[in-house]
Each structure stands twice: as structure tokens, then as C-alpha cells.
C-alpha positions as CSV (number, residue, x, y, z in Angstrom):
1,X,55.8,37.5,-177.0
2,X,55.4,33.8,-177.2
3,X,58.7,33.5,-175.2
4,X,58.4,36.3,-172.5
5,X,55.2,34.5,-171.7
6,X,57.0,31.0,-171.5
7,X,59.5,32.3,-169.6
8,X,57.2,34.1,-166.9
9,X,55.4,30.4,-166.7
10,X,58.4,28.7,-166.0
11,X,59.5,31.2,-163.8
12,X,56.3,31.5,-161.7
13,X,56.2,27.4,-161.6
14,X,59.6,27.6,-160.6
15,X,58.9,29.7,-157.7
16,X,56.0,27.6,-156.3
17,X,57.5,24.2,-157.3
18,X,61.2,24.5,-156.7
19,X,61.4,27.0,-154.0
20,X,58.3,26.8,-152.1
21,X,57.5,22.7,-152.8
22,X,60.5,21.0,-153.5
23,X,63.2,23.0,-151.1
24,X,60.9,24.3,-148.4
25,X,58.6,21.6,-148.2
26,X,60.5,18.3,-149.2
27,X,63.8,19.0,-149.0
28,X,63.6,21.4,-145.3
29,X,60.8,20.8,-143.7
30,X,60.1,16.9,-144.3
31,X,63.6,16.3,-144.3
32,X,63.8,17.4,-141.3
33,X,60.8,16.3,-139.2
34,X,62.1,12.5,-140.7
35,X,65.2,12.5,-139.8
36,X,64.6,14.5,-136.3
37,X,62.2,11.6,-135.7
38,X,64.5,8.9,-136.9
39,X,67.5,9.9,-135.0
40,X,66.4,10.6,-131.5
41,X,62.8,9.1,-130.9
42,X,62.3,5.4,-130.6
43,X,60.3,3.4,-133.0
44,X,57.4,3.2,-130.3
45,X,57.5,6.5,-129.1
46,X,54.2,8.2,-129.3
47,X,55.2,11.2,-131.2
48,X,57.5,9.3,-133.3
49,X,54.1,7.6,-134.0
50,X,52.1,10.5,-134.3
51,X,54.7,12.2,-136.7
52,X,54.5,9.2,-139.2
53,X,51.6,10.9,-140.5
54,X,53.1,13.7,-141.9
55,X,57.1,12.0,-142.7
56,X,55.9,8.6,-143.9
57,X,57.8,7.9,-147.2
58,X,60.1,11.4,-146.8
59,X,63.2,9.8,-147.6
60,X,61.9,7.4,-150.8
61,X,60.3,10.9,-152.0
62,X,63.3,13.4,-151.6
63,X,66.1,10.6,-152.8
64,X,63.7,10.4,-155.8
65,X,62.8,14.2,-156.2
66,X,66.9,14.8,-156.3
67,X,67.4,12.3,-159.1
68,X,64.4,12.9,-161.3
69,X,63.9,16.5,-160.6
70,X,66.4,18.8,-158.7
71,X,69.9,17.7,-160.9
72,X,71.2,19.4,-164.2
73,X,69.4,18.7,-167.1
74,X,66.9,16.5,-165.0
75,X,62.8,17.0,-165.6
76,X,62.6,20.5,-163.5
77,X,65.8,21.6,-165.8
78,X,64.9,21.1,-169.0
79,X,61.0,22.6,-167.7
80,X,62.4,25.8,-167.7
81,X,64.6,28.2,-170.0
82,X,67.5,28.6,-168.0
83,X,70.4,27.2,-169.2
84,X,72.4,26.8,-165.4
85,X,70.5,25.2,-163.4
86,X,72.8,25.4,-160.5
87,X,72.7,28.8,-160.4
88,X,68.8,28.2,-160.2
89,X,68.9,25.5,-157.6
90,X,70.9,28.0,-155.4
91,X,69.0,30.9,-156.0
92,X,65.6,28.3,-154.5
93,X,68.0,27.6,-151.5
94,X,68.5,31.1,-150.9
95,X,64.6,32.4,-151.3
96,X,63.4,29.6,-149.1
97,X,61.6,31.3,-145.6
98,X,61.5,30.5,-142.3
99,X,58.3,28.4,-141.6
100,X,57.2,31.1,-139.6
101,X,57.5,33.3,-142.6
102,X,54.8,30.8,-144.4
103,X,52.4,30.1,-141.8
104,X,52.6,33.2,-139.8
105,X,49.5,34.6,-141.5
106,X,47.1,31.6,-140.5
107,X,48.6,31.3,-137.1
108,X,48.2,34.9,-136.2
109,X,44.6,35.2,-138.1
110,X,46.4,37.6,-140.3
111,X,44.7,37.1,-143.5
112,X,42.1,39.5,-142.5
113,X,44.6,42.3,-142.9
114,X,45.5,41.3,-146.8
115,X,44.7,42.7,-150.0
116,X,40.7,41.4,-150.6
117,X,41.4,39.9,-153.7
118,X,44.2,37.8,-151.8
119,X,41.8,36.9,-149.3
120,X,39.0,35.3,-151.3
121,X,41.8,33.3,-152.9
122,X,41.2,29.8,-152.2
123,X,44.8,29.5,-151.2
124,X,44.4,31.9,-147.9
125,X,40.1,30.9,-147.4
126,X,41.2,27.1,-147.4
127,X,44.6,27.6,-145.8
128,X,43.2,29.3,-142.7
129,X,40.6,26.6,-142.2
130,X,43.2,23.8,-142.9
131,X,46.2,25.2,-140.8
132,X,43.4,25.3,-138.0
133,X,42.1,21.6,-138.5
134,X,46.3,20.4,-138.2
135,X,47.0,22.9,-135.0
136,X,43.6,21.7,-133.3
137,X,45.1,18.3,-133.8
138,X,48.3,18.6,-133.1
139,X,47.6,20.5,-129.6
140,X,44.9,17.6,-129.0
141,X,47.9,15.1,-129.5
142,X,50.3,16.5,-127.5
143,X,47.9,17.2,-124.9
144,X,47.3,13.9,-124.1
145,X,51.1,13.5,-123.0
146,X,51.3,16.5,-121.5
147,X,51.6,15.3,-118.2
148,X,54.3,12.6,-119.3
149,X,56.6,14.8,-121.1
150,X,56.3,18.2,-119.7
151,X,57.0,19.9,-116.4
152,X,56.2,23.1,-116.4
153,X,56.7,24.8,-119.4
154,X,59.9,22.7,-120.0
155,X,60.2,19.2,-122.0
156,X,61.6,16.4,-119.7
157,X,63.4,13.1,-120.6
């Protein structure tokens, strides 16, 4: 019993740390948004700017999350009972969702329409009021430049 319990731990904290905070979060979406800004926005550009908030230390993180954590008998490997962690390390590439798939529920006010126990869980109460503070501010942002950087609908260069 001891060990089906273990083994559903490490599974569940694999799930939320590996897949949904270390691959989705790090290693996609920060990843991403750092290099994306790195690569084709200016070091004064106002969203380059603005996007610091949310990338600042993203590479320093992830090159240290893949040494300490994510490799074959690193901290996440010996965490867990599996004994190939490769096969786990692919299996949290392949669940990762589409960022749509994880926010969808706060953008579209969805989290009426869950289970009631779900939605008094401090995950969707707090998440619906925190995904609204980051749109509000991120529309407020990009607002400002509107005018500069938009015609239309379309971006301009």
C-alpha cells in the first residue's frame, strides 16, 4: 500500500511539475516569449520592454532546470519511481496542451460551467481573477501603441 501510494504522489507531482510547469511553462511558453523577444524586437522596443516582466531570467532558469532537474538520474529522476526517465520526459512532451487548452476556461468565463467542487478550488476562484488582472494589463499596454503598431486589424512594421 505504502508504494501504490508513493507511486500515485510521484505521479500526480509529475504531472503538475514536469508536464504542466517545467515543459509547458519553462521550457514552451517562456522559452518562447524570450527568445521571440530576443531575436526580432530591439533592446528598446516597448514590448520588448513590457515582455521583460514576464521572460526576465528565462534562459538562466531553463539552462538550469535542464541540468538540475529534466536529465537522467537528475533531482526530478530519482523523485519518482520510474526507472527510464526518457521515456517519462517524452511522455511530458507529448501531454503538453496548447495554451489555449490551459487558459481557455478563464478567458471564455468558463469555470462557471465546471464541476462545483472544481470551482471553489482556489486554483480556478484565484485563476479567473488573476488571468483577468494580466489580460486587463496586457490590453492596457498594447493599447497605448495601438495607434503606432497597428492599421486596422493588421500589425505594421
Amino acid at each position: 500500500w505504502q508504494y501504490a501510494k508513493f507511486v500515485w504522489r510521484s505521479t500526480l507531482m509529475n504531472g503538475v511539475t514536469l508536464v504542466d510547469h517545467l515543459w509547458f511553462t519553462h521550457f514552451g511558453m517562456a522559452n518562447l516569449m524570450s527568445t521571440a523577444c530576443r531575436e526580432t524586437l530591439d533592446p528598446n522596443h516597448p514590448a520588448r520592454r513590457y515582455l521583460a516582466i514576464f521572460t526576465w531570467g528565462t534562459p538562466s532558469v531553463n539552462h538550469g532546470a535542464v541540468h538540475q532537474l529534466a536529465g537522467a538520474k537528475a533531482v526530478l529522476h530519482r523523485m519518482t519511481p520510474f526507472k527510464d526517465f526518457g521515456v517519462v520526459s517524452q511522455a511530458a512532451t507529448d501531454l503538453v496542451g496548447s495554451l489555449e487548452s490551459y487558459f481557455e476556461v478563464f478567458e471564455d468565463g468558463k469555470v462557471g460551467e465546471l464541476d462545483p467542487l472544481l470551482q471553489s478550488s482556489p486554483f480556478y476562484q484565484d485563476g479567473a481573477d488573476f488571468f483577468k488582472v494580466v489580460a486587463d494589463f496586457a490590453d492596457g499596454f498594447f493599447n497605448v501603441f495601438k495607434s503606432r503598431w497597428c492599421t486596422g486589424e493588421q500589425l505594421t512594421d
